[in-house]
DRENTIBA-755428 format. One line per field, with one value per residue (C-alpha): residue number from 1; y, x, z; chain; residue in three letters. Coordinates in Angstrom, 1 decimal. Layout:
n [NUM,...]
v [Y,...]
u [X,...]
w [Z,...]
chain [A,...]
res [ala,...]
//
This chain:
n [1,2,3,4,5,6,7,8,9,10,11,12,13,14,15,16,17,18,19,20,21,22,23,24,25,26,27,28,29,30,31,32,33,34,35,36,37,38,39,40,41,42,43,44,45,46,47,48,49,50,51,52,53,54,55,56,57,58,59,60,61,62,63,64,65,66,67,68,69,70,71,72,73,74,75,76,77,78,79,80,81,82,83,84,85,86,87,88,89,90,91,92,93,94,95,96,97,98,99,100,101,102,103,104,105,106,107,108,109,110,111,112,113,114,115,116,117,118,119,120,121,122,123,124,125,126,127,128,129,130,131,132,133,134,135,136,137,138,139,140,141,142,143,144,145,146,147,148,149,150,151,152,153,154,155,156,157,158,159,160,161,162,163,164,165,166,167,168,169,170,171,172,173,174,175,176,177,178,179,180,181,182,183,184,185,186,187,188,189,190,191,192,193,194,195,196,197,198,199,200,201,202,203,204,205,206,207,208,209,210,211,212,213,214,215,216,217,218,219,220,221,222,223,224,225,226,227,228,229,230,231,232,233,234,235,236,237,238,239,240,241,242,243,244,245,246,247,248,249,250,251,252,253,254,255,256,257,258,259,260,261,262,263,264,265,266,267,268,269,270,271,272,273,274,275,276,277,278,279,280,281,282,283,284,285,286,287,288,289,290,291,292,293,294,295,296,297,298,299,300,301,302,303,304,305,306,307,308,309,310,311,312,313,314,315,316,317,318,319,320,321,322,323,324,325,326,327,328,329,330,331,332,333,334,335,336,337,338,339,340,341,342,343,344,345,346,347,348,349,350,351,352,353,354,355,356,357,358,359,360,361,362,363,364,365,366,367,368,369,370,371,372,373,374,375,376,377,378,379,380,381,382,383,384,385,386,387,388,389,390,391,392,393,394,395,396,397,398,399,400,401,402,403,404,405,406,407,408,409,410,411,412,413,414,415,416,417,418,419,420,421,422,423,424,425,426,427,428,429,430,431,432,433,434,435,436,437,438,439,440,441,442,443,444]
v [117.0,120.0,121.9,125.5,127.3,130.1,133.6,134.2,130.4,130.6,131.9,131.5,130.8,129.7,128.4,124.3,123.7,121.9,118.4,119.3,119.8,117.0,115.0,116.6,115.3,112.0,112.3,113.3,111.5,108.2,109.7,105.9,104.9,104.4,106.6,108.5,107.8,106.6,104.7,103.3,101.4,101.1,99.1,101.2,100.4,101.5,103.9,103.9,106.8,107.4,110.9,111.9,110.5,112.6,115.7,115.2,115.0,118.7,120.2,118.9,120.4,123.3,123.6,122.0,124.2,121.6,119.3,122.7,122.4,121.0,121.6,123.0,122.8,123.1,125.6,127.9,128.8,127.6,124.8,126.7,125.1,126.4,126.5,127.0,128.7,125.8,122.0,118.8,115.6,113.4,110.2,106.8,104.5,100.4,98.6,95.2,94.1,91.5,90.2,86.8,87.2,90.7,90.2,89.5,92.7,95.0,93.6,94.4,97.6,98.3,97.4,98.6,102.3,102.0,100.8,104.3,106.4,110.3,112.6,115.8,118.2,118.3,115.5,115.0,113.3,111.2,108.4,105.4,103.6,100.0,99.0,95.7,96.6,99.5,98.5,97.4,98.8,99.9,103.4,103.6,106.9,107.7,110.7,111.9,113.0,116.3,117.2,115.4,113.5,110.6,113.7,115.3,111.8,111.0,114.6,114.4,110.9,112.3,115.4,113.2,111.4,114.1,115.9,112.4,112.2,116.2,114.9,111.7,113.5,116.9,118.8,122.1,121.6,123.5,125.9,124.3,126.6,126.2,128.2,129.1,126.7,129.5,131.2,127.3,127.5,130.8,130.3,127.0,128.4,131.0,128.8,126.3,129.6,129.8,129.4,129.5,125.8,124.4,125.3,123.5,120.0,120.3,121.1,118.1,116.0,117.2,114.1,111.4,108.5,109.2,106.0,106.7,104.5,104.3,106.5,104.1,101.6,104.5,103.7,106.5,104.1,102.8,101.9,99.4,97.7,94.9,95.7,93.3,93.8,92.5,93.5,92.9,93.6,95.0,93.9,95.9,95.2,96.6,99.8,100.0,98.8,101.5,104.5,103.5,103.4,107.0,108.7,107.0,108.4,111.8,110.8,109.8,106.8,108.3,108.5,105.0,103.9,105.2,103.6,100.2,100.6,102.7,99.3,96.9,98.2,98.0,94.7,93.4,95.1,95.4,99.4,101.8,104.9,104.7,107.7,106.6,109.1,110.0,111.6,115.0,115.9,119.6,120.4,121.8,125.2,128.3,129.3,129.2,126.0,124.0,121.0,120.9,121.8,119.3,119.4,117.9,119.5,116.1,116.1,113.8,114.1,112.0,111.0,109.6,107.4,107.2,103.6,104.3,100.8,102.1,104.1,102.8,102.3,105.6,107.1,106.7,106.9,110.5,111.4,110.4,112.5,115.4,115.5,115.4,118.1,120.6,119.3,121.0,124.3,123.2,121.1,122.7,121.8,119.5,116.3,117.2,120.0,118.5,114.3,113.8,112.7,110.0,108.2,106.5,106.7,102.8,103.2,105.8,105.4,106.2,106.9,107.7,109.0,111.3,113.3,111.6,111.2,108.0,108.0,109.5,106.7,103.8,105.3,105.7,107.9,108.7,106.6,104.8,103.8,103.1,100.1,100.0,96.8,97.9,99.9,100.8,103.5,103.1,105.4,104.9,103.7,100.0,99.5,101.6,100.4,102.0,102.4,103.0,104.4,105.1,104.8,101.8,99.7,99.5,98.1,97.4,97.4,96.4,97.9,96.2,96.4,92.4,92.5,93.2,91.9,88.2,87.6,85.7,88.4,90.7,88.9,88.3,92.1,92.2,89.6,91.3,94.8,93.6,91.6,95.0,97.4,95.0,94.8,98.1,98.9,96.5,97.4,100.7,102.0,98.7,100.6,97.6,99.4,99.0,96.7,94.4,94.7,93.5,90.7,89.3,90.1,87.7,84.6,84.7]
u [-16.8,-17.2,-20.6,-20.8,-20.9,-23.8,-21.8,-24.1,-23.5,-20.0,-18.6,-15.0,-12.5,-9.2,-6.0,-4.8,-2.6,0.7,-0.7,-3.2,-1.5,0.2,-2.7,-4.4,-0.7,-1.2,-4.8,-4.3,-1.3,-4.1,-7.8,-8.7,-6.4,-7.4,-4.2,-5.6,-9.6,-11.1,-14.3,-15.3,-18.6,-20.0,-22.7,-25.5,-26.8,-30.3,-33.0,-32.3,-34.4,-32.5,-34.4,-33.1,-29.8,-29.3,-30.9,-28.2,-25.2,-26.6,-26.4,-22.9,-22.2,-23.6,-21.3,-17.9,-16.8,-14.7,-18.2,-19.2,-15.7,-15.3,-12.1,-11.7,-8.4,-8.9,-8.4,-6.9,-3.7,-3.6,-6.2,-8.3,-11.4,-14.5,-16.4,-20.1,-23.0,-24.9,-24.6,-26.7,-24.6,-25.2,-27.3,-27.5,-30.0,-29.9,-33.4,-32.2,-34.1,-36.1,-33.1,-32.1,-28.7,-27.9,-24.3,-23.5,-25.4,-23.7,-20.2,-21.2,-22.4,-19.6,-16.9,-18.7,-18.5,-14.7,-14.7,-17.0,-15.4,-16.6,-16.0,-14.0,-14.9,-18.2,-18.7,-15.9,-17.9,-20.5,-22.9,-24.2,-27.3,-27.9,-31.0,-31.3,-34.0,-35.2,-32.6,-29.3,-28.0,-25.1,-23.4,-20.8,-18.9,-17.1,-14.3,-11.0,-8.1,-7.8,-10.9,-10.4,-7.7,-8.2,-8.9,-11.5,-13.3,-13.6,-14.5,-17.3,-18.8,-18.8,-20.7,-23.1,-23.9,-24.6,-26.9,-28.6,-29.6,-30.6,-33.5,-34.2,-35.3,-36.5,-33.7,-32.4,-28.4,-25.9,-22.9,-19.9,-17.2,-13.4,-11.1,-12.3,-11.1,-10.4,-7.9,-6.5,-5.7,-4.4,-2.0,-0.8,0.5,2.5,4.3,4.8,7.2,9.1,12.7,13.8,12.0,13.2,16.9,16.2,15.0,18.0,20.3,18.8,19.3,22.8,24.5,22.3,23.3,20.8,20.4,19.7,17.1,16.9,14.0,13.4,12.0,9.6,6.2,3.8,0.9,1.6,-2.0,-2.1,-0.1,-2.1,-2.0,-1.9,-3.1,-2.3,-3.6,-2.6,-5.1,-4.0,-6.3,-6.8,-3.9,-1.5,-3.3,-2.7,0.9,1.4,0.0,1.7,5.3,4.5,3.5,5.9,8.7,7.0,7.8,5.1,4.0,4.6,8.1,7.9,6.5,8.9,12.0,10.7,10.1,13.4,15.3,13.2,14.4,18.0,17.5,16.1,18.8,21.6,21.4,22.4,21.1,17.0,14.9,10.9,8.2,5.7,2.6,1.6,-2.0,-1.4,-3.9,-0.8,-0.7,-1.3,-5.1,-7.8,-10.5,-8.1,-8.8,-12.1,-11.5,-12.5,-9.6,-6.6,-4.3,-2.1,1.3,4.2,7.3,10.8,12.4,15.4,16.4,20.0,21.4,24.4,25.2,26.2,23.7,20.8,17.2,16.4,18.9,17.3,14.0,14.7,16.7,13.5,11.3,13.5,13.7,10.0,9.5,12.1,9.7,6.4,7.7,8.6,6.3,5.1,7.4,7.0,8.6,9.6,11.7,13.9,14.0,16.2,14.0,15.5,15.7,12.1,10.7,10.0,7.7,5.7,4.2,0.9,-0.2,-4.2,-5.1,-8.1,-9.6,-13.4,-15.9,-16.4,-19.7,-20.9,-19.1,-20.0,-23.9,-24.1,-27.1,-27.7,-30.4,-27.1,-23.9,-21.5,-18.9,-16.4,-16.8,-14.7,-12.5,-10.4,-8.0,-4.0,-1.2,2.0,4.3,5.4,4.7,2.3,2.5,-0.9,-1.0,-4.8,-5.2,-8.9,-10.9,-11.8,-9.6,-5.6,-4.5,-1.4,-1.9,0.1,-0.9,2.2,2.7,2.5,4.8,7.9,6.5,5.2,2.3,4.6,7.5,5.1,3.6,7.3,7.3,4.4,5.4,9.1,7.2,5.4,8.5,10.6,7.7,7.3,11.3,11.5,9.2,10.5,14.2,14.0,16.2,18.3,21.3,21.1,22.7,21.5,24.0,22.9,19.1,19.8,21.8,19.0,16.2,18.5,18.9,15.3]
w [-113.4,-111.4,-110.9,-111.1,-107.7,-107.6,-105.9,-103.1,-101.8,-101.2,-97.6,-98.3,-100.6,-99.2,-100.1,-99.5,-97.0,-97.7,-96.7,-98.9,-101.6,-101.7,-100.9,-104.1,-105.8,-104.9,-106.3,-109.5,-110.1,-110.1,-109.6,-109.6,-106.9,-103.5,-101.8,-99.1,-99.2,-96.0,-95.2,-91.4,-91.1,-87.9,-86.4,-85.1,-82.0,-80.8,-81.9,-86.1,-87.5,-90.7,-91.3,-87.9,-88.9,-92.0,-90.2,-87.4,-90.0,-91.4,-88.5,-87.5,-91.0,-90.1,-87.1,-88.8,-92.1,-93.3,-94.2,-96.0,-98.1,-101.6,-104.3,-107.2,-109.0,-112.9,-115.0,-111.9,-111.1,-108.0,-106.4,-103.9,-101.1,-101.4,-97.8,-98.6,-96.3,-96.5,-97.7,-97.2,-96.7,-99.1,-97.1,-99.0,-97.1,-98.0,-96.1,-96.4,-93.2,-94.8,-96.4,-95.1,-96.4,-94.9,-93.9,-97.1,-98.6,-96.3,-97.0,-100.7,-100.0,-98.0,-101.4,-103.7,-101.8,-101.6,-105.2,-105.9,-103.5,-102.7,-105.0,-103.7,-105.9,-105.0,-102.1,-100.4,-97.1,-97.7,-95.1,-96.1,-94.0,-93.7,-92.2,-90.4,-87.7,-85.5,-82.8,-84.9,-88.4,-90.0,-90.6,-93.6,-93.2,-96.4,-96.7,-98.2,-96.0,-97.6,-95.4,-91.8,-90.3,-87.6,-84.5,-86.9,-87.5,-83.5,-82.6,-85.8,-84.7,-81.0,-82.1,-84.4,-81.4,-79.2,-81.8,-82.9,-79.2,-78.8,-81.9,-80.3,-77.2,-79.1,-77.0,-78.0,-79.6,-78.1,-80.7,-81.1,-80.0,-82.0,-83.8,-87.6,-90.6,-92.3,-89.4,-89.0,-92.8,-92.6,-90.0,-91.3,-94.3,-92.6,-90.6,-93.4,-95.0,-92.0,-92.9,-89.5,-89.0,-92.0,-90.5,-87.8,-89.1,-91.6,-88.6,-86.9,-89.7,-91.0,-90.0,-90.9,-93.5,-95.9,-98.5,-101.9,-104.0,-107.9,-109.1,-111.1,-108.2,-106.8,-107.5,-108.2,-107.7,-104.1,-103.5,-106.1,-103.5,-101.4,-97.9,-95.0,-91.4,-88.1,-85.1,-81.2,-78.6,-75.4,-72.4,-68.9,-67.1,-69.9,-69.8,-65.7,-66.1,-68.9,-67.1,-64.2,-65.8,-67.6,-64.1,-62.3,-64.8,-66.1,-69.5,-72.3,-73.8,-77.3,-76.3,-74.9,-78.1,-80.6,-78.4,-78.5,-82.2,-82.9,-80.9,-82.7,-85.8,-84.5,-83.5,-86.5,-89.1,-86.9,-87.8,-85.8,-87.5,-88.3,-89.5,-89.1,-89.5,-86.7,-86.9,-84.7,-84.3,-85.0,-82.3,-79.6,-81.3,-80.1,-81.3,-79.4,-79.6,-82.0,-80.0,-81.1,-84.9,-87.7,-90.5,-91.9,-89.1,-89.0,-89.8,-90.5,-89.4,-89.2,-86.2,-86.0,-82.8,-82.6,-81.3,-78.9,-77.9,-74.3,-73.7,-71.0,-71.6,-69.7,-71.7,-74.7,-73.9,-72.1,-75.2,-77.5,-75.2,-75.8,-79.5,-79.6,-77.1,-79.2,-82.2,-81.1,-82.0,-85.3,-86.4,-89.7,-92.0,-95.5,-95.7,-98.5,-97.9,-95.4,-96.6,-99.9,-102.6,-103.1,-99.6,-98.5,-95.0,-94.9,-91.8,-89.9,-86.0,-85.3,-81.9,-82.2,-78.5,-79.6,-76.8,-76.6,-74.4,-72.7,-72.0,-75.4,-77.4,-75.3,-75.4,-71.9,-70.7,-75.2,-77.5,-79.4,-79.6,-82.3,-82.6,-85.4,-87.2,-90.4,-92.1,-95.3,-95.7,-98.2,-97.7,-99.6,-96.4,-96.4,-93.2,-90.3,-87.0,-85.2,-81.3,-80.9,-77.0,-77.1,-73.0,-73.5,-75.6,-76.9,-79.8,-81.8,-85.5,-88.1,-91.9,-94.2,-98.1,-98.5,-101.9,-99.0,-95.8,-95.4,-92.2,-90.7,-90.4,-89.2,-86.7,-85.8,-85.6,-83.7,-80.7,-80.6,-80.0,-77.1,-75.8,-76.0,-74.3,-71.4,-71.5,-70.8,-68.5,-66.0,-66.5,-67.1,-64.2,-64.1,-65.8,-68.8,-72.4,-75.8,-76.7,-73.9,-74.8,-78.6,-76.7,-74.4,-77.0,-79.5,-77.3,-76.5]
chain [A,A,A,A,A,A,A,A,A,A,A,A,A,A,A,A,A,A,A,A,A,A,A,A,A,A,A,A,A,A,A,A,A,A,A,A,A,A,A,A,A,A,A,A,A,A,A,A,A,A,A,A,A,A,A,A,A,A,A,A,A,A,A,A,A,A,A,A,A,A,A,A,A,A,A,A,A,A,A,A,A,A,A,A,A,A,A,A,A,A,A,A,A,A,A,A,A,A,A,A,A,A,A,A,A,A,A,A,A,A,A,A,A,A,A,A,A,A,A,A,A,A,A,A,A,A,A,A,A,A,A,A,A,A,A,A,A,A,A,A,A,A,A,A,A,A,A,A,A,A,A,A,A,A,A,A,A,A,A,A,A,A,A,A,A,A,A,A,A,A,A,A,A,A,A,A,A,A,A,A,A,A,A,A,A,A,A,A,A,A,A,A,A,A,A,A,A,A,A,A,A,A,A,A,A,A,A,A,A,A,A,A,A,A,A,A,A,A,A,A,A,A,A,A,A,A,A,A,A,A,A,A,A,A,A,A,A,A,A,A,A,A,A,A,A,A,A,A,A,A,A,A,A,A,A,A,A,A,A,A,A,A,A,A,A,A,A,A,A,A,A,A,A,A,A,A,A,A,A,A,A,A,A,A,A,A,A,A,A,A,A,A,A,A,A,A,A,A,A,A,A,A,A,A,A,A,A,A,A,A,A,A,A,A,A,A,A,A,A,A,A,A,A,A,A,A,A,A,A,A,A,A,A,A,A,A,A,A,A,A,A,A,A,A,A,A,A,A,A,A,A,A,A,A,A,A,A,A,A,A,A,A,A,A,A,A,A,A,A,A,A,A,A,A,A,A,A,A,A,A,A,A,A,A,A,A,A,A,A,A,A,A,A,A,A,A,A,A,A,A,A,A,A,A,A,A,A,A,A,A,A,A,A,A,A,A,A,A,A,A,A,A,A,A,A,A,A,A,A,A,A,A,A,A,A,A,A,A,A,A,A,A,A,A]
res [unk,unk,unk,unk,unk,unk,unk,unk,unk,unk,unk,unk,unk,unk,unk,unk,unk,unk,unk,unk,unk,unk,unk,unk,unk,unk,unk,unk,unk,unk,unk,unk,unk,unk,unk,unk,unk,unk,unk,unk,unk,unk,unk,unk,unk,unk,unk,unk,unk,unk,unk,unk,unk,unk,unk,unk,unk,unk,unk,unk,unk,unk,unk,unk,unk,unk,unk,unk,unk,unk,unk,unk,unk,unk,unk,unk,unk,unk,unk,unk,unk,unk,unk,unk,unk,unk,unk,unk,unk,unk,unk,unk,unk,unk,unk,unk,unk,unk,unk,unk,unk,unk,unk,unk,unk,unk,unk,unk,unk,unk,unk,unk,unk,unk,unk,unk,unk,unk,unk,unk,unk,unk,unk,unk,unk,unk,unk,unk,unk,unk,unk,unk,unk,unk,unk,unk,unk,unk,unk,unk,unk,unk,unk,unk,unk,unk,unk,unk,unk,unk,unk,unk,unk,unk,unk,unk,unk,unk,unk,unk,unk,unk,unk,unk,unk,unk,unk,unk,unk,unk,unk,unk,unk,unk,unk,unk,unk,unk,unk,unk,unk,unk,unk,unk,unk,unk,unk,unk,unk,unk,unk,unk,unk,unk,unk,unk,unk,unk,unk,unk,unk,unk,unk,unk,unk,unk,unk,unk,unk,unk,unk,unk,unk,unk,unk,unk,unk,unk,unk,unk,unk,unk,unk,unk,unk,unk,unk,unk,unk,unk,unk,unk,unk,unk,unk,unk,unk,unk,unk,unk,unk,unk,unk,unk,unk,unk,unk,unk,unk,unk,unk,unk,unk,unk,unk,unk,unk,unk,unk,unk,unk,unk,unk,unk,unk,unk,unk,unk,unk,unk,unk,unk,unk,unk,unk,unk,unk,unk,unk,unk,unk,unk,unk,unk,unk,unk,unk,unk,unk,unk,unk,unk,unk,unk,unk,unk,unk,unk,unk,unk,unk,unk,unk,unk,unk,unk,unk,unk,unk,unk,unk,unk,unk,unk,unk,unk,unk,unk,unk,unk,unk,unk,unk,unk,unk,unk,unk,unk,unk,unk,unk,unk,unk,unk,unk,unk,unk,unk,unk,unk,unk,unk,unk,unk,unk,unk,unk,unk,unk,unk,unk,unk,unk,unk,unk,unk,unk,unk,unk,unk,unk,unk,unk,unk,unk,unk,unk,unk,unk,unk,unk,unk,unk,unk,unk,unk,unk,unk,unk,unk,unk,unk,unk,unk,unk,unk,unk,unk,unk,unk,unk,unk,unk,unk,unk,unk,unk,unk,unk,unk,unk,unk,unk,unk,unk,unk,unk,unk,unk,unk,unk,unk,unk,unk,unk,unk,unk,unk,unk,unk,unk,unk,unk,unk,unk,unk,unk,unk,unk,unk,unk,unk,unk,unk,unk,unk,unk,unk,unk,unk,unk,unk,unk,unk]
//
């Protein structure tokens, strides 16, 4: 249920965005479901002093409006957020360090949290503490993505760092400069009316063979799907040969990354035409300090790769890097509005390349560091393929609805991906078409 909220405690009440609102959708359609709830747990290396820890969270709260925000939706015409003056983040702390079976009891604690997940009406962030010693523990960060996206949870655990270490040391904490949630909100639901960007996605989509599906098959419930993951681990010479090809072409890896999967695709269903969504950070628009904003700025959006069986491997790639160039200025746009209803986006690319600090991640020169050693988080797409470009680690992940996908199809996926990038990085100017690539890609 939802608590009162005294007047003189509230600092703004603003409207939802569009990905908030259909976030909320998704949320009421199953308030029991697990669509769109997040939770990381991280192992928490050096100095643990959980009072510091929870007085470090506040004042990253203090300094981030959107760990001030909570919902309200009923018995209202329209659902509004609430950003307070002032909240305390809820802090759950577990000593289990005289436990002799503490794996076990955090892996516990970790389900049971998903299984009682943060309430956003009220609590929409929440931390968990597992105590093992003074030098090692365990951090459970719990959230809905109505509040933060992936950007907003590096930037957060980068400034939780930086602020744990200002207490360890009994340094003064610096203000956070960024744009206001409130002028982020504002502006986002102005350009989300702009008629003149819905035109354009539906001109860019005019010709495409859209497939209908029977309602009837579209599950509401998506999360009670089980969910698979494979992952691919990239090690230092990739990374070299990788920023190598994109300097020594001036194109980027995004656009790299969405060929090899738009040609995989081909490959794999002998289809020509393929519509996949991508996700954009919403952080290359034009207000001040947005870089540095905590929110749900993320956006998805489809891109369609169009297989011209004579065209080159530059070709493509450079066409690619186009359309997603002409998408920056239209980026704010629902689904939605320009997808029939009844054709499904089967997959969606991630590319996560958050702008962190090395040295404030790894612990370098601060009293901790954090390592990720979990995570849970359901969306309703089949299939998410995750490019995770962080400073000191790649990855290629796979997140598959196992009802449609088996492991061993996927990890087919997965070995074809790599084949295909390192394809085309080495043939790139070598004048070789599409057709040809399927070709050598088969026999192999």
């Amino acid at each position: 249920m939802s608590s009162k909220i005294d007047l003189e405690k509230i600092q703004d009440i603003l409207p939802l965005t569009p990905l908030q609102e259909s976030l909320l959708f998704d949320y009421l359609c199953n308030p029991a479901g697990n669509l769109n709830f997040e939770q990381q747990m991280y192992i928490f290396n050096g100095t643990f002093n959980p009072k510091l820890i929870e007085n470090a969270w506040n004042i990253v709260a203090s300094q981030n409006e959107v760990l001030r925000t909570v919902f309200r939706w009923e018995k209202i015409i329209k659902p509004v957020q609430i950003v307070l003056k002032e909240k305390t983040i809820p802090v759950k702390l577990f000593d289990i360090s005289k436990e002799s079976q503490w794996e076990y009891l955090i892996n516990r604690i970790f389900e049971d949290a998903w299984k009682n997940k943060v309430d956003i009406r009220n609590n929409p962030f929440e931390i968990i503490l597992c105590k093992i010693s003074s030098v090692k523990s365990y951090m459970i960060v719990c959230s809905h993505h109505m509040i933060m996206d992936g950007w907003s949870n590096a930037l957060l655990l980068e400034e939780f760092i930086y602020v744990y270490n200002c207490l360890l040391k009994n340094l003064p904490v610096r203000n956070k400069k960024s744009t206001s949630y409130k002028r982020y909100i504002l502006w986002a639901n102005e350009q989300y009316k702009n008629e003149y960007i819905r035109k354009k996605w539906l001109k860019y989509l005019e010709m495409f063979p859209f497939i209908d599906r029977d309602i009837d098959t579209i599950d509401t419930f998506a999360d009670k799907v089980p969910k698979g993951v494979h992952t691919y681990h990239f090690d230092i010479k990739d990374r070299i040969k990788l920023e190598s090809f994109k300097g020594k072409n001036k194109i980027t890896l995004a656009s790299l990354f969405y060929s090899v999967w738009g040609i995989l695709l081909y490959e794999k269903t002998n289809n020509r035409n393929h519509l996949f969504g991508i996700t954009v950070s919403g952080r290359d628009i034009p207000l001040e300090g947005i870089e540095k904003l905590a929110g749900a700025c993320i956006n998805t959006l489809p891109l369609w790769v169009k297989i011209i069986e004579d065209m080159d491997l530059k070709s493509l790639v450079r066409t690619v890097s186009d359309d997603l160039a002409k998408m920056k200025e239209i980026q704010s746009v629902r689904m939605s509005e320009i997808i029939p209803f009844h054709h499904k986006i089967s997959s969606v690319v991630v590319i996560q390349n958050y702008p962190v600090s090395v040295d404030i991640l790894s612990g370098e020169g601060y009293g901790m560091s954090l390592d990720l050693a979990s995570s849970h988080y359901d969306i309703s797409t089949d299939l998410v393929v995750s490019i995770k470009m962080f400073p000191t680690v790649i990855e290629l992940e796979f997140s598959y609805n196992q009802h449609l996908y088996k492991k061993d199809c996927i990890e087919n996926y997965c070995q074809s991906f790599i084949r295909l990038l390192y394809f085309i990085i080495d043939n790139i100017d070598n004048n070789i078409t599409l057709k040809e690539v399927k070709n050598i890609l088969t026999q192999k």
